[in-house]
N, C-alpha and C positions, 0 to 999 in steps of 0.2 A: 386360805391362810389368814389366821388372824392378826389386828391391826397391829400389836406389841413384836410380831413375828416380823410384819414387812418392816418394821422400825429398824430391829437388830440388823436386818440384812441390809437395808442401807446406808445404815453406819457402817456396817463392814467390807461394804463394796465399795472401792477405789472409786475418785470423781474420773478418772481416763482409765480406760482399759487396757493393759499391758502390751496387747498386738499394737493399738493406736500409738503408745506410747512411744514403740520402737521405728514405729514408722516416718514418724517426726522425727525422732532423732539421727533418720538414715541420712548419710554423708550424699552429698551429688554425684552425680556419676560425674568423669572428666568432662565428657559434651556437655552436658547442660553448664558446668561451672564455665566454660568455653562461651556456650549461648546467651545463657543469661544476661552476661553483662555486654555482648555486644548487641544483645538485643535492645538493650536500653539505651545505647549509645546512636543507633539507629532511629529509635525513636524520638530521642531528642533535637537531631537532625531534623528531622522530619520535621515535627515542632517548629523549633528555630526558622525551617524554609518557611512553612506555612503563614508565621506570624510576618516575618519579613512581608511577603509576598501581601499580604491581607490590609496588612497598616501601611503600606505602600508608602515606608520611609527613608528618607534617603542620607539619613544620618548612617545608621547600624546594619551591618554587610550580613551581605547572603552565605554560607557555608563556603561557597565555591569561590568569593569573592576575597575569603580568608585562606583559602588552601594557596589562591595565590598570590597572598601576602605573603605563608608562609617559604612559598618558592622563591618571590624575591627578595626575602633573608638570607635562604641558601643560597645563592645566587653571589650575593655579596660578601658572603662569609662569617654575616655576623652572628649570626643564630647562635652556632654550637659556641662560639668563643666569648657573647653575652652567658651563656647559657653557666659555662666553664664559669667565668668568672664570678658568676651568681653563688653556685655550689661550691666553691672554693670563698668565700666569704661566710657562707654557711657553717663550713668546716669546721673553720677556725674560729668563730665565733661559740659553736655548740661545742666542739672541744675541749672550749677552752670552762666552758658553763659546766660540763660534764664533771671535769676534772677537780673542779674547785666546788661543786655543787654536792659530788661524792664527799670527798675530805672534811666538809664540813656538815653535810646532813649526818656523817658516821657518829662523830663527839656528840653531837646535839641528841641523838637516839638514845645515847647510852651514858650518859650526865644531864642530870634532872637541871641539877644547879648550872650548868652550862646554858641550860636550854632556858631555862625562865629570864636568863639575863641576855641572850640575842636572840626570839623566837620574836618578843615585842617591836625590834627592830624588823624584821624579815618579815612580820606582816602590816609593817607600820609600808616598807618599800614593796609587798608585792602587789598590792593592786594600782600602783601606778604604770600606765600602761607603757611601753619603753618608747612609744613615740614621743609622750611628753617630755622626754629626754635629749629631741634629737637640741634644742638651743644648746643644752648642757656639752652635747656631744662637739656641736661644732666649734663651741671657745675650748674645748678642750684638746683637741685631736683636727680641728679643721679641717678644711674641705679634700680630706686623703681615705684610705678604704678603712683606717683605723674608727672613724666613725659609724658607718655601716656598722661593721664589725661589731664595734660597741652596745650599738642598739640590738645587733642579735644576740650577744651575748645576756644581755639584762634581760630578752624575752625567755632564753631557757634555763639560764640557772635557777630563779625561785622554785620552779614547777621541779624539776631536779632535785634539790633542795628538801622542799616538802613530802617528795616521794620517799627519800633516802631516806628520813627520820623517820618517817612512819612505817617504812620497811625494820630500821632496827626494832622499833619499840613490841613489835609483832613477833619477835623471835622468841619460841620456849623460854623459860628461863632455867628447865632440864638442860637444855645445850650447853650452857655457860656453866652449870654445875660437875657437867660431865668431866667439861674442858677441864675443871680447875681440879676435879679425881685425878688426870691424869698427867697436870701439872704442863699445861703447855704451855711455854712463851707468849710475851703477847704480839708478836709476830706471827705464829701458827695459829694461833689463837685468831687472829684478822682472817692468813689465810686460809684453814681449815674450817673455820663455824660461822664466823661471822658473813663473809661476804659467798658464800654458796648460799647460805638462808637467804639474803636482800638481796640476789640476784634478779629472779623473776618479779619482785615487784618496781627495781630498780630499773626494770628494762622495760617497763610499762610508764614509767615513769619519763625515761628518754625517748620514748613512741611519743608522747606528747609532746615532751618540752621541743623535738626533732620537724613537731608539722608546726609549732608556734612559730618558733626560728625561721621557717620556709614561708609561713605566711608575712611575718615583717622584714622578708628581703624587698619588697616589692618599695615599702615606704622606706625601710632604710637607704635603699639606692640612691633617694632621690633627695641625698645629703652631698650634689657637687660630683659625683662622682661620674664619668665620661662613658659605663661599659655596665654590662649588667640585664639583668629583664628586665628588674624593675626601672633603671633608666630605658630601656626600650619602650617599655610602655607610656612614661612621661617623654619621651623624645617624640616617638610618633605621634600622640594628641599634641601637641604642640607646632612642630610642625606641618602643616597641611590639615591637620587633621585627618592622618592615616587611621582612623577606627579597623580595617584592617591586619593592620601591624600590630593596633592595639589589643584586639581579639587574639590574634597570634600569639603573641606573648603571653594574655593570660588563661588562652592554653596550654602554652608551652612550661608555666608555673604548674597548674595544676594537672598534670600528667610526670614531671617529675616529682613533684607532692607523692603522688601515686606510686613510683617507684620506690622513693625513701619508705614510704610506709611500708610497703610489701616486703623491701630488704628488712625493716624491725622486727615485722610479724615472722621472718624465718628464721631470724635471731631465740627469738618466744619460742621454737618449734625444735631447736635443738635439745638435744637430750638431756647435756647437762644441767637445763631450766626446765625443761619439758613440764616435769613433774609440780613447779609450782603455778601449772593453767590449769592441773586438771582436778575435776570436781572431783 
């Protein structure tokens, strides 16, 4: 075959080949999605025992020396009811970011002039991180859960916020023209076009703002407040020095971390957003 011939044909042939292609792209079977990640969980253990064992230190607890930490939590009762109180903090903090973060990323997406005049505000406030807030928080709201609160609310609204606008701005503008063919309210008009388009990226948007919120329970807790993980975890280093308790708790964070995530991503996977994950 001449060299102008093998040229054309490898321009014309795919860099992955189609079988390959599909192969990768095949879903897990249930066991493996099963295995995998306890296989990893496993080995991290392992890990953890090994280095323990190795640097032969007697600060930072063995696996087994946390499992029963973690029993006497339950034991006491405080686990689930810090735990409670952690995610009911959370609640109402993201809630509350949700609710006011939607309402006003909506105008800003869709008023230009709206948006040049509070966009420089909103990122003049979003890279301050909401712990630099907690002085603010305690002359404001003082040593009650309204503080807490406060600092998770300031960690999810911007990211809310910036999701929501950039979701409207993303909408067809056939949509809007349709709407206005058929002369709809702008009531139907919100609930009809508007808010089924900025769904799916509005709920990628609360998958963030949702695990920010859960990572600054830890520091906002430790605004006075008596109950909590995040007071679990400064309670115990404080007292005694239960490293322990303290491992406890910040597994006990990040395994609920894990659950919230997982309830979003099922949110992502119903029908009526479905359609805006998929390629």
């Amino acid at each position: 075959m001449s060299e102008p011939a093998l040229e054309r044909l490898a321009a014309a042939t795919p860099s992955g080949s189609p079988r390959r292609a599909i192969a990768m792209a095949r879903p897990l079977s249930p066991a493996a999605r099963l295995l995998l990640p306890l296989g990893a969980v496993l080995l991290a253990l392992l890990l953890w025992q090994l280095a323990v064992t190795l640097t032969r230190t007697q600060v930072f607890p063995l696996p087994a020396e946390v499992a029963r930490g973690f029993a006497e939590l339950q034991r006491k009762g405080v686990l689930w009811s810090y735990a409670g109180d952690s995610l009911r903090r959370v609640g109402l903090g993201f809630g509350a970011a949700a609710l006011l973060g939607i309402a006003l990323g909506v105008p800003l997406g869709r008023a230009a002039r709206l948006d040049r005049l509070v966009n420089p505000l909103i990122q003049l406030l979003r890279p301050i991180s909401p712990l630099a807030w907690m002085p603010l928080a305690v002359i404001w709201f003082g040593l009650s859960d309204l503080a807490p609160t406060f600092l998770i609310f300031l960690a999810a609204f911007f990211p809310i916020v910036v999701a929501t606008t950039s979701a409207v701005r993303t909408i067809p503008p056939a949509f809007f023209r349709a709407a206005g063919n058929f002369a709809l309210p702008r009531g139907a008009l919100l609930r009809r076009v508007l808010l089924p388009a900025i769904l799916p990226r509005v709920l990628t948007g609360l998958r963030v703002a949702l695990g920010i919120a859960w990572m600054v329970v830890v520091a906002a807790e430790m605004l006075g407040v008596d109950s909590g993980l995040g007071y679990l975890i400064l309670d115990s280093r404080n007292a005694g020095k239960r490293y322990d308790l303290v491992i406890a708790g910040m597994l006990m964070i990040g395994a609920i971390g894990l659950l919230l995530d997982l309830g979003m991503r099922r949110l992502e996977r119903l029908p009526a957003v479905r359609w805006g994950f998929q390629s």
